[in-house]
TISEVEX-399728 format. One record per residue (C-alpha): residue number from 1; x, y, z. Coordinates in nm, 3 decimals. Layout:
BEGIN
+-----+---------+---------+---------+
| pos |      xx |      yy |      zz |
+-----+---------+---------+---------+
| NUM |       X |       Y |       Z |
...
+-----+---------+---------+---------+
This chain:
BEGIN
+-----+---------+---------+---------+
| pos |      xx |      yy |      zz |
+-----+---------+---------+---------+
|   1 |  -5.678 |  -6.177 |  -5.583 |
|   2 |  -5.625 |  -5.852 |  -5.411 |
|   3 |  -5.986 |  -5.867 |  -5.282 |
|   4 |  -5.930 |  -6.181 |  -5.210 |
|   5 |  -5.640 |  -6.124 |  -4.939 |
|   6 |  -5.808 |  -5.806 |  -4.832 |
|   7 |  -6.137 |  -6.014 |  -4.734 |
|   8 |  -5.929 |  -6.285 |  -4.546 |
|   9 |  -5.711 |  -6.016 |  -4.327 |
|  10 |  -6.029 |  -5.820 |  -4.279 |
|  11 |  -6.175 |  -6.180 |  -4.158 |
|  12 |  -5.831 |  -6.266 |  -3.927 |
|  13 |  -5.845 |  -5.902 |  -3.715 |
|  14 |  -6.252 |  -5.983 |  -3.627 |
|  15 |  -6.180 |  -6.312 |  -3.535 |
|  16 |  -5.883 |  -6.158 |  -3.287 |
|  17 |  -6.101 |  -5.924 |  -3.195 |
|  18 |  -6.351 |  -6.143 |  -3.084 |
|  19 |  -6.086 |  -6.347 |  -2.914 |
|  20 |  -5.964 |  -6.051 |  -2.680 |
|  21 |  -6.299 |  -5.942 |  -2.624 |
|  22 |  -6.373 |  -6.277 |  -2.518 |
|  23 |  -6.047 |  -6.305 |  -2.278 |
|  24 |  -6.091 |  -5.952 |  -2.137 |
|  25 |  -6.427 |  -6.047 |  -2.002 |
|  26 |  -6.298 |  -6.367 |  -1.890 |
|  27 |  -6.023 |  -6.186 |  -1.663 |
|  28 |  -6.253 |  -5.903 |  -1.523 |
|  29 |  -6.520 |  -6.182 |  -1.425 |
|  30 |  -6.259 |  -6.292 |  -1.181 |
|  31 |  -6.216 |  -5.982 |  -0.953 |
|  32 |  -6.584 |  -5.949 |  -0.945 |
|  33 |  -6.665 |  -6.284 |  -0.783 |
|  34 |  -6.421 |  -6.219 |  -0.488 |
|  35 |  -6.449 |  -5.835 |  -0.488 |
|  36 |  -6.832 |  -6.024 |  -0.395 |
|  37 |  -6.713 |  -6.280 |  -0.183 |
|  38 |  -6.485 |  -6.010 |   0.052 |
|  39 |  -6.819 |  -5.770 |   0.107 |
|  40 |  -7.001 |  -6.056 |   0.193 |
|  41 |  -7.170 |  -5.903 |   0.531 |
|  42 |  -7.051 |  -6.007 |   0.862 |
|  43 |  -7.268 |  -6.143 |   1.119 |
|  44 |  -7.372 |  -6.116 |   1.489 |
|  45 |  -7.425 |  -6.394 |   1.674 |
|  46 |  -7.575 |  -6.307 |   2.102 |
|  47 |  -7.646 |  -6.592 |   2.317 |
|  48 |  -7.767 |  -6.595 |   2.648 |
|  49 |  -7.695 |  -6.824 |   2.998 |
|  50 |  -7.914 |  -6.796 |   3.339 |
|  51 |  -7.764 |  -6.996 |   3.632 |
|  52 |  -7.807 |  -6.985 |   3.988 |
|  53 |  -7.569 |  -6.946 |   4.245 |
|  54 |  -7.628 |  -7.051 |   4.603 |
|  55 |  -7.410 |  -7.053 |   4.937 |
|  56 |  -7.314 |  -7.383 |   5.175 |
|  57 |  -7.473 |  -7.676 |   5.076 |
|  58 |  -7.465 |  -7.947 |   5.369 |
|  59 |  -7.632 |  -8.275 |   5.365 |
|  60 |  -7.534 |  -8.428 |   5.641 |
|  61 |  -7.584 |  -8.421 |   6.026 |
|  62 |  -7.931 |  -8.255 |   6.064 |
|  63 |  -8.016 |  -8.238 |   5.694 |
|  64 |  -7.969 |  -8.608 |   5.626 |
|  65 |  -8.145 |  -8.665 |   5.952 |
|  66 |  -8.464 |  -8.510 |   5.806 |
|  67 |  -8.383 |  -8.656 |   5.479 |
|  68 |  -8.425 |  -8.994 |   5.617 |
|  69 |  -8.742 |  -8.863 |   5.787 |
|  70 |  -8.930 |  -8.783 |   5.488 |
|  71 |  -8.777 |  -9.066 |   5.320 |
|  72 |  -8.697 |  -8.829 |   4.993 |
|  73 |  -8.382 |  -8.748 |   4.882 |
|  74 |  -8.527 |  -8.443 |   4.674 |
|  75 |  -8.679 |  -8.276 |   5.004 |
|  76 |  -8.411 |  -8.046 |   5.069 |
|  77 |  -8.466 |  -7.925 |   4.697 |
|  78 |  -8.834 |  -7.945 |   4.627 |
|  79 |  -8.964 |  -7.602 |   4.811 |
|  80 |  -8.756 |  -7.401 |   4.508 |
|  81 |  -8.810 |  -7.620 |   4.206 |
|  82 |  -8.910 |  -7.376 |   3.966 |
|  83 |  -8.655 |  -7.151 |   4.058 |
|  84 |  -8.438 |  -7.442 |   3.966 |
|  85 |  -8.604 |  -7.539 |   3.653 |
|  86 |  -8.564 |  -7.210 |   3.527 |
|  87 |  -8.238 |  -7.172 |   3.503 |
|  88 |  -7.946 |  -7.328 |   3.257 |
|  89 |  -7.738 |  -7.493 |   3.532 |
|  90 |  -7.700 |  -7.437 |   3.885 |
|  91 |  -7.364 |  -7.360 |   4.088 |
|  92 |  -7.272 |  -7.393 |   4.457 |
|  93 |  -7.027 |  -7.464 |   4.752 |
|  94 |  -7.057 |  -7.877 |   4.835 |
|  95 |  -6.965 |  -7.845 |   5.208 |
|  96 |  -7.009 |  -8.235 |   5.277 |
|  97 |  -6.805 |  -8.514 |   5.158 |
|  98 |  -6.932 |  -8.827 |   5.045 |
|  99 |  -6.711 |  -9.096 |   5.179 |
| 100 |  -6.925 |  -9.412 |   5.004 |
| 101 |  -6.972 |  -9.611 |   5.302 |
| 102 |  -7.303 |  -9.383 |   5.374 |
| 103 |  -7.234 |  -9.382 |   5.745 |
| 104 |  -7.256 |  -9.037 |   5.904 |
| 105 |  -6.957 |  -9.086 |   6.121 |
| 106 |  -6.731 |  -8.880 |   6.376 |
| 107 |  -6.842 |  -8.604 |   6.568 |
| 108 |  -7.111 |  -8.262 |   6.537 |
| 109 |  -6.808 |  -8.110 |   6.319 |
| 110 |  -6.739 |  -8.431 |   6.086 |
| 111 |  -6.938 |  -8.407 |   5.828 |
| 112 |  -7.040 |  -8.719 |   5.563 |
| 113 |  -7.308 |  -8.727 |   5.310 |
| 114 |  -7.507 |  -9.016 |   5.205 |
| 115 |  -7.454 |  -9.118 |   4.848 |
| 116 |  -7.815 |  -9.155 |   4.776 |
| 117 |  -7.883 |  -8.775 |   4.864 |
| 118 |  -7.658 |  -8.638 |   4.625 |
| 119 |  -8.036 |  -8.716 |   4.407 |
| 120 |  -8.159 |  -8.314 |   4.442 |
| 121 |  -7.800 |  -8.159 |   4.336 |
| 122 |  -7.871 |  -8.364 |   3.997 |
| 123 |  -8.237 |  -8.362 |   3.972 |
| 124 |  -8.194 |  -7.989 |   4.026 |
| 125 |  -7.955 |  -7.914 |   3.771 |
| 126 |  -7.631 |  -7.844 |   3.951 |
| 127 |  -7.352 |  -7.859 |   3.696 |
| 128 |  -7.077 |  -7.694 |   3.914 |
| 129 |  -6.959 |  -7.722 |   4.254 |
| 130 |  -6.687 |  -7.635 |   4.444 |
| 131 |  -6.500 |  -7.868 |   4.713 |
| 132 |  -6.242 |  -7.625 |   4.852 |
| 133 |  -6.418 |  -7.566 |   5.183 |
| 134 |  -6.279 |  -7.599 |   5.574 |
| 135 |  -6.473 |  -7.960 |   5.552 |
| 136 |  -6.316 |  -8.114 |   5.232 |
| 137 |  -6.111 |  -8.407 |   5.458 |
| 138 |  -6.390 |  -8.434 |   5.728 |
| 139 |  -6.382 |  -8.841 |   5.561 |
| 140 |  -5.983 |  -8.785 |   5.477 |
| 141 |  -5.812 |  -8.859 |   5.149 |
| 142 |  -6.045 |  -9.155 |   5.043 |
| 143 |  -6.365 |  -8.920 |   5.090 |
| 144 |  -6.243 |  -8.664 |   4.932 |
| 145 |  -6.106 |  -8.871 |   4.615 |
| 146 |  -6.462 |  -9.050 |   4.626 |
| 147 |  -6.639 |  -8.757 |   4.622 |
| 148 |  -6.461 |  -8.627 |   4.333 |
| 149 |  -6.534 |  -8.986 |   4.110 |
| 150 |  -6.863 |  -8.975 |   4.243 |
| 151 |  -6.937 |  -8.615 |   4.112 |
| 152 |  -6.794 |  -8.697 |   3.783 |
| 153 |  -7.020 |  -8.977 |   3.702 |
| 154 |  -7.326 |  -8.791 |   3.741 |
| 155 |  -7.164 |  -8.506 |   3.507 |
| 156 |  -7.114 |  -8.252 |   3.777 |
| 157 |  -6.771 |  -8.021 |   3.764 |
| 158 |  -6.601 |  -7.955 |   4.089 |
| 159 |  -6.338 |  -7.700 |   4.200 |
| 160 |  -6.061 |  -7.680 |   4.408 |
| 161 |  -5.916 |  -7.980 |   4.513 |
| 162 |  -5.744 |  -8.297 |   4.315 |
| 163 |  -5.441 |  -8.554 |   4.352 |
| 164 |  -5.188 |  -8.225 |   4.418 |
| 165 |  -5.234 |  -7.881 |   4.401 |
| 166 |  -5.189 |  -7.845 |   4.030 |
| 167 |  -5.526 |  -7.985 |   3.987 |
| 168 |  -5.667 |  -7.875 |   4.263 |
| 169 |  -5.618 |  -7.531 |   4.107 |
| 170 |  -5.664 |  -7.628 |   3.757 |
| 171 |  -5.986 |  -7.395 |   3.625 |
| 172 |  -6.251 |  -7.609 |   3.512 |
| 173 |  -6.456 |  -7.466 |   3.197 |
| 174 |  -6.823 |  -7.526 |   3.157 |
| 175 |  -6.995 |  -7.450 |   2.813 |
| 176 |  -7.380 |  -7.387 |   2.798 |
| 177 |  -7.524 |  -7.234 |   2.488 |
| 178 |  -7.183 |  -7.181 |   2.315 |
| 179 |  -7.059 |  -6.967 |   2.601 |
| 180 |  -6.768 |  -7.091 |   2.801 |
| 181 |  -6.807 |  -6.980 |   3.132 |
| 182 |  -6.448 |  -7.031 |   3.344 |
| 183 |  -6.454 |  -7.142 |   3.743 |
| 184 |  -6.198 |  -7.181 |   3.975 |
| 185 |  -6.268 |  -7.223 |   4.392 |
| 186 |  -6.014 |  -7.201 |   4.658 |
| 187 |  -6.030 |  -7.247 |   5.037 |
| 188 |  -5.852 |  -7.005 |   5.409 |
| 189 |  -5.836 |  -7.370 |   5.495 |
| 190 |  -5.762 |  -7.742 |   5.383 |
| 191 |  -5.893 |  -7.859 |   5.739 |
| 192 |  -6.179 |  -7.782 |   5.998 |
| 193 |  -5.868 |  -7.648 |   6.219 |
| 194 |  -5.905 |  -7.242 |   6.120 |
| 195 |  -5.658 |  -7.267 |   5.814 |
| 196 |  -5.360 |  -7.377 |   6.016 |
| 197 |  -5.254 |  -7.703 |   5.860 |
| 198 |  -5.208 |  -7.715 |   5.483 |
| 199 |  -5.222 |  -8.047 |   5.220 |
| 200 |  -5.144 |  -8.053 |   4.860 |
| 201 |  -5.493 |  -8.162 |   4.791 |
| 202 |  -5.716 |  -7.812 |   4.808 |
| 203 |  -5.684 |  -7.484 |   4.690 |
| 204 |  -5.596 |  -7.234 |   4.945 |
| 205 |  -5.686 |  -6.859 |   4.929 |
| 206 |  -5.317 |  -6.736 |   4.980 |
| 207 |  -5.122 |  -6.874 |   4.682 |
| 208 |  -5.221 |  -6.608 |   4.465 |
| 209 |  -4.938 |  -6.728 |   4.231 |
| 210 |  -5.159 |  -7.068 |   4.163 |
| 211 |  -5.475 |  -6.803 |   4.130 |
| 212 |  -5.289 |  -6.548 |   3.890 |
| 213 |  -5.154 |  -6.868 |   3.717 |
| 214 |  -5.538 |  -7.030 |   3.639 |
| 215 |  -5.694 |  -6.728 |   3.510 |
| 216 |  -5.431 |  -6.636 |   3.253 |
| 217 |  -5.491 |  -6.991 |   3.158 |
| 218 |  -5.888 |  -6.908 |   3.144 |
| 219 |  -5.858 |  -6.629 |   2.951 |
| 220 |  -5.756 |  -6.775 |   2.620 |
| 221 |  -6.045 |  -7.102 |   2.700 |
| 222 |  -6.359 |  -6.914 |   2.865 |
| 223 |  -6.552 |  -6.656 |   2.784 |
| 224 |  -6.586 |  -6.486 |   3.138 |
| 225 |  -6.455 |  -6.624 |   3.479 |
| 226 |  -6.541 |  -6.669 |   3.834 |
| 227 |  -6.351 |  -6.681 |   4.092 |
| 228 |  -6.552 |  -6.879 |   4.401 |
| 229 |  -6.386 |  -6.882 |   4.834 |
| 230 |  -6.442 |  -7.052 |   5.055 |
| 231 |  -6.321 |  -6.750 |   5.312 |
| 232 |  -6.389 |  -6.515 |   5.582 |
| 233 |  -6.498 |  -6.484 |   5.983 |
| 234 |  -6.821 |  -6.718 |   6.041 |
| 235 |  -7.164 |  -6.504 |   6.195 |
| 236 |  -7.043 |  -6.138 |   6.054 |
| 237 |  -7.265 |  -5.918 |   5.833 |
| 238 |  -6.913 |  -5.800 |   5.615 |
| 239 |  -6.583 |  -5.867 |   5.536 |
| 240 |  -6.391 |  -5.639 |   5.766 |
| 241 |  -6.015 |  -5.587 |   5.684 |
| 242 |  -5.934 |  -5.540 |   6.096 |
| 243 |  -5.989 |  -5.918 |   6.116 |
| 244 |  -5.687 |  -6.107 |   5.971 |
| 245 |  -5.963 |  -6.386 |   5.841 |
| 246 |  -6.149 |  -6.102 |   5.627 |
| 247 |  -5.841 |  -5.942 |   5.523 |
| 248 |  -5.692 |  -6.240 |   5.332 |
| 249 |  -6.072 |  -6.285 |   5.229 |
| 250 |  -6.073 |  -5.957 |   5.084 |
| 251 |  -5.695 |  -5.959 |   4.933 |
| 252 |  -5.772 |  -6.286 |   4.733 |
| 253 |  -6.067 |  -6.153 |   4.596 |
| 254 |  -5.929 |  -5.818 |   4.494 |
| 255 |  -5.614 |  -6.007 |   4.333 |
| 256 |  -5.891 |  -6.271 |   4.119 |
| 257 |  -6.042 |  -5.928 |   4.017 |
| 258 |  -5.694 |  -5.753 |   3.967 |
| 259 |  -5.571 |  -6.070 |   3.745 |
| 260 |  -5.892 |  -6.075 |   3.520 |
| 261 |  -6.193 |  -6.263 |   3.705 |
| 262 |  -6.565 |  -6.111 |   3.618 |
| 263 |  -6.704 |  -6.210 |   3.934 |
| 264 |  -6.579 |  -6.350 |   4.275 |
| 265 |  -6.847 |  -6.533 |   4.485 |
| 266 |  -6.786 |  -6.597 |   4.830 |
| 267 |  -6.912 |  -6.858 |   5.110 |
| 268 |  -6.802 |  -6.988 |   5.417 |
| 269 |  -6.967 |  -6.701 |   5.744 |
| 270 |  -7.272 |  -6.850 |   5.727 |
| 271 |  -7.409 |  -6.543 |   5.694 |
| 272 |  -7.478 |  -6.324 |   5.396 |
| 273 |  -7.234 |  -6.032 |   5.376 |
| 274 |  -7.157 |  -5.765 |   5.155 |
| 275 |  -7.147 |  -5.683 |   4.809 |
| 276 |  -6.820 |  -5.453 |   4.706 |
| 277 |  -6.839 |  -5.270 |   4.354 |
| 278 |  -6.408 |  -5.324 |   4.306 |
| 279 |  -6.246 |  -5.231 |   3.966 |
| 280 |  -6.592 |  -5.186 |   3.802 |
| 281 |  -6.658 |  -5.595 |   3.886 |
| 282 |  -6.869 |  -5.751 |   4.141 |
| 283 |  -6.738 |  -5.930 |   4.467 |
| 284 |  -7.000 |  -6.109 |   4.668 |
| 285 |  -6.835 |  -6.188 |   5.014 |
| 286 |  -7.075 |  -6.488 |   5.145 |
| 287 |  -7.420 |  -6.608 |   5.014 |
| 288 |  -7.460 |  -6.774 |   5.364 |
| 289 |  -7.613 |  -7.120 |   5.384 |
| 290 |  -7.797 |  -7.284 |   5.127 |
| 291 |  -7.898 |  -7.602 |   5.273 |
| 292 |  -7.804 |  -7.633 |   5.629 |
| 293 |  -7.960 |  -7.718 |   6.011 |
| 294 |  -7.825 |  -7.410 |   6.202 |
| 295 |  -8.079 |  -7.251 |   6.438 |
| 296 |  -7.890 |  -6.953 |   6.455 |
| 297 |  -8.203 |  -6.700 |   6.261 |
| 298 |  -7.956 |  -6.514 |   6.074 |
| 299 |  -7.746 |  -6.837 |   5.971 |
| 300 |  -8.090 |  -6.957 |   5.860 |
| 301 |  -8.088 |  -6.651 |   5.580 |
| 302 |  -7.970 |  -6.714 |   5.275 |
| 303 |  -7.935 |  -6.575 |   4.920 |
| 304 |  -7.938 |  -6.683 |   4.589 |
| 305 |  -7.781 |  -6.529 |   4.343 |
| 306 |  -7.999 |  -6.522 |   3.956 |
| 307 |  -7.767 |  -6.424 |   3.719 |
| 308 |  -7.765 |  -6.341 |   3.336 |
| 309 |  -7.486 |  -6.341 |   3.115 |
| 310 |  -7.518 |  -6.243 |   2.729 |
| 311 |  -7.226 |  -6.307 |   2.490 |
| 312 |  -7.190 |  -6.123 |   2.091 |
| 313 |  -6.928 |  -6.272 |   1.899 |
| 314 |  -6.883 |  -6.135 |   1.530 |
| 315 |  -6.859 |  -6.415 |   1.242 |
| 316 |  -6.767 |  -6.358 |   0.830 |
| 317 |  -6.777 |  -6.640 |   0.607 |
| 318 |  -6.435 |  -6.550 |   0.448 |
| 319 |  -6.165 |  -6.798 |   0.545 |
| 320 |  -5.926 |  -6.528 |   0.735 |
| 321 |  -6.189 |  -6.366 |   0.959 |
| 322 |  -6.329 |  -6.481 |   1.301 |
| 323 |  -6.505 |  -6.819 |   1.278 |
| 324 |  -6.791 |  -6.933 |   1.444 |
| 325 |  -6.530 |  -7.114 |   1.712 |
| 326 |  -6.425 |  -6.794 |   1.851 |
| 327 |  -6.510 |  -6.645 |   2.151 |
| 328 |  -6.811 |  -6.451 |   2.281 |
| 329 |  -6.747 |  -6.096 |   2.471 |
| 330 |  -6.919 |  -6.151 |   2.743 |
| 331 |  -7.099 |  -5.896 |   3.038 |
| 332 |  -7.344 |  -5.941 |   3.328 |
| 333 |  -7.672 |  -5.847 |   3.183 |
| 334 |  -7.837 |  -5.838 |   3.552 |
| 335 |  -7.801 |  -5.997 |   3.862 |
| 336 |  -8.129 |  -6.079 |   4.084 |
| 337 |  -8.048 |  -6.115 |   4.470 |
| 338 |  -8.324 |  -6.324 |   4.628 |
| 339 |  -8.321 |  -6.422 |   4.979 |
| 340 |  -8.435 |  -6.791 |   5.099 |
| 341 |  -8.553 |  -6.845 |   5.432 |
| 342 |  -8.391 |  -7.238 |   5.571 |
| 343 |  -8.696 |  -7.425 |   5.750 |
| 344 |  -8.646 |  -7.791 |   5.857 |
| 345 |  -8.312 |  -7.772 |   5.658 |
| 346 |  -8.524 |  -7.661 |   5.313 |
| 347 |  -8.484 |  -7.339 |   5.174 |
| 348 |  -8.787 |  -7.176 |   5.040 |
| 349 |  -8.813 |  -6.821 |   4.891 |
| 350 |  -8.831 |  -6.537 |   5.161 |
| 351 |  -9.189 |  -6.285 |   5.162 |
| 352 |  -9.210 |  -5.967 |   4.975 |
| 353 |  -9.123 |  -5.851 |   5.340 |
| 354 |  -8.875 |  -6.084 |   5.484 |
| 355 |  -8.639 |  -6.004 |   5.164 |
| 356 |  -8.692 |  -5.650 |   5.163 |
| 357 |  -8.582 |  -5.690 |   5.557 |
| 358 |  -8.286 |  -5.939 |   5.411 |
| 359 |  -8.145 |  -5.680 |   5.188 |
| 360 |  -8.187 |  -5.393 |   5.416 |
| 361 |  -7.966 |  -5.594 |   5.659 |
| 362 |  -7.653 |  -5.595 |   5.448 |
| 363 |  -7.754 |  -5.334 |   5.232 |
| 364 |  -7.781 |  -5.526 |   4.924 |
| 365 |  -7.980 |  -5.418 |   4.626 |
| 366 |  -8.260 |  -5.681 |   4.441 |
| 367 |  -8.078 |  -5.640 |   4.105 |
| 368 |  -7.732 |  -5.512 |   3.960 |
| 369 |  -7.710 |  -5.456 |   3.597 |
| 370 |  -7.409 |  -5.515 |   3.460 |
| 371 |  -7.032 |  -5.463 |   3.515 |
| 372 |  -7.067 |  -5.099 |   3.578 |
| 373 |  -7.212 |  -5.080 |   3.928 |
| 374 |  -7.571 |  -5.003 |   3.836 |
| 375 |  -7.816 |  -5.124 |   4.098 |
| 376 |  -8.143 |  -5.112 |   4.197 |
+-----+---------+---------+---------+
């Protein structure tokens, strides 16, 4: 009997044995699947966005003159195609209304588009313009307002104007390759009368409480931000602080930079003027016309700005880290200044030597790299 009860208690302690052995392994397998899941590696996701910026475009008076003409739409467009085609999007200042009645009306100043030659801003991949310009009520309310619908149903963003002045300044955010690139425009004038006489419909350059006000709001939606004017003295080489004109040119663009913008792009002179290196960002006073009928040589030099943006964001797969919906940090990779030469109101690319001559003129460089003032 006594081997009897000795066999079963020797059987009862394996069995418990067993039983904690089995439960121990149980409880450390536990620790070792998330101690796995927390080192999983993180990864780095880069993307990449090319877009073109370019300086007044105007398609009426002379230009829609010589559209007619050559009965094509596209002309204005065609000479720089592939420079168009190789780009994500395309970004400029819209210096004509489009009223709808497609009537060029009033006089050498009043400007009015036809709708029909709006056809090379979409053919041509422009995905962002801006409407805050001295010209935005040459066609009044109704053109303006028209312009804006008309925009909008061919998918293009536009800037700086709206029903009040809280849209006109509302930033507008345009996302290409998962980066969200931020925009805002802004006008020294809501008329063709020198910036005297204000509306609540456009953007002007010296509310910088409105400006300060949109890019806070960009910061937490975009990935990097421009700031675009409409600003400055027409047929200079460079914004000159003597001239009341340049210096509230140059004071908005120093508070975009001072408030968080990335870049500040300028139009308005007609002229190409100069680039300023301010706070380790980029200001680019005026592109000078894009598509226009001046004879003026100088006003008939423009330049087109290439640039490349590249975003790295960091992503984990565990729950609490950054997702793939975050943000990209974001930097000018390079910037390519080319200079276009207008003929017959179509831009085409400027020789080796004209653009070495265009550069030399407002002592611009063919490329900046990056935010740090680099340049070539």
């Amino acid at each position: 009997m006594k081997t009897f009860r000795s066999s079963l208690l020797v059987c009862l302690l394996a069995v418990c044995l067993t039983l904690l052995l089995c439960f121990g392994c149980q409880k450390s397998d536990v620790p070792q699947a998330n101690s796995s899941s927390a080192s999983a590696p993180t990864k780095v996701e880069e993307t990449t966005v090319t877009f073109l910026a370019v300086g007044d475009i105007m398609l009426s008076r002379g230009v829609a003159m010589a559209i007619d003409r050559a009965n094509d739409p596209l002309m204005p467009f065609k000479r720089l195609a592939p420079l168009f085609k190789s780009t994500d999007f395309n970004f400029g200042n819209l210096e004509s209304p489009v009223s709808g009645n497609d009537l060029i009306q009033g006089h050498n100043l009043t400007f009015n588009a036809h709708t029909k030659d709006l056809a090379g801003l979409t053919e041509y991949n422009f995905k962002v313009l801006n409407l805050a310009n001295n010209h935005a009520f040459d066609q009044h309310l109704a053109g303006s307002q028209f312009t804006q619908k008309i925009l909008a149903e061919r998918g293009i963003t536009y800037l700086g104007v709206g029903d009040n002045l809280e849209q006109a300044w509302q930033p507008k955010v345009f996302t290409v390759n998962n980066l969200r690139i931020g925009f805002i425009g802004a006008s020294y004038a809501s008329f063709n009368d020198g910036g005297v006489t204000r509306n609540d419909y456009v953007a002007r350059i010296e509310d910088h409480e409105y400006l300060r006000k949109a890019i806070e709001q960009l910061k937490s939606q975009s990935d990097f931000i421009i700031v675009t004017m409409h600003a400055g003295t027409e047929y200079q080489p460079s914004a000159d602080p003597r001239r009341a004109l340049d210096r509230a040119q140059i004071d908005f663009a120093h508070a975009a930079v001072d408030y968080g913008a990335d870049l500040v792009i300028g139009a308005h002179p007609h002229w190409i003027q100069n680039l300023e290196q301010y706070n380790g960002k980029y200001i680019f006073y005026s592109l000078g016309n894009f598509i226009f009928d001046m004879r003026d040589p100088i006003a008939n030099q423009g330049l087109v700005l290439k640039i490349t943006l590249k975003g790295q964001r960091t992503t984990n797969p565990s729950p609490s880290a950054t997702g793939p919906g975050a943000g990209f940090a974001t930097h000018i990779e390079q910037i390519e200044c080319i200079p276009v030469l207008i003929e017959n109101s179509t831009p085409r690319l400027a020789t080796e030597a004209e653009a070495e001559r265009i550069l030399k003129r407002v002592g611009l460089p063919q490329k900046v790299i990056g935010n740090a003032g680099q340049a070539k």
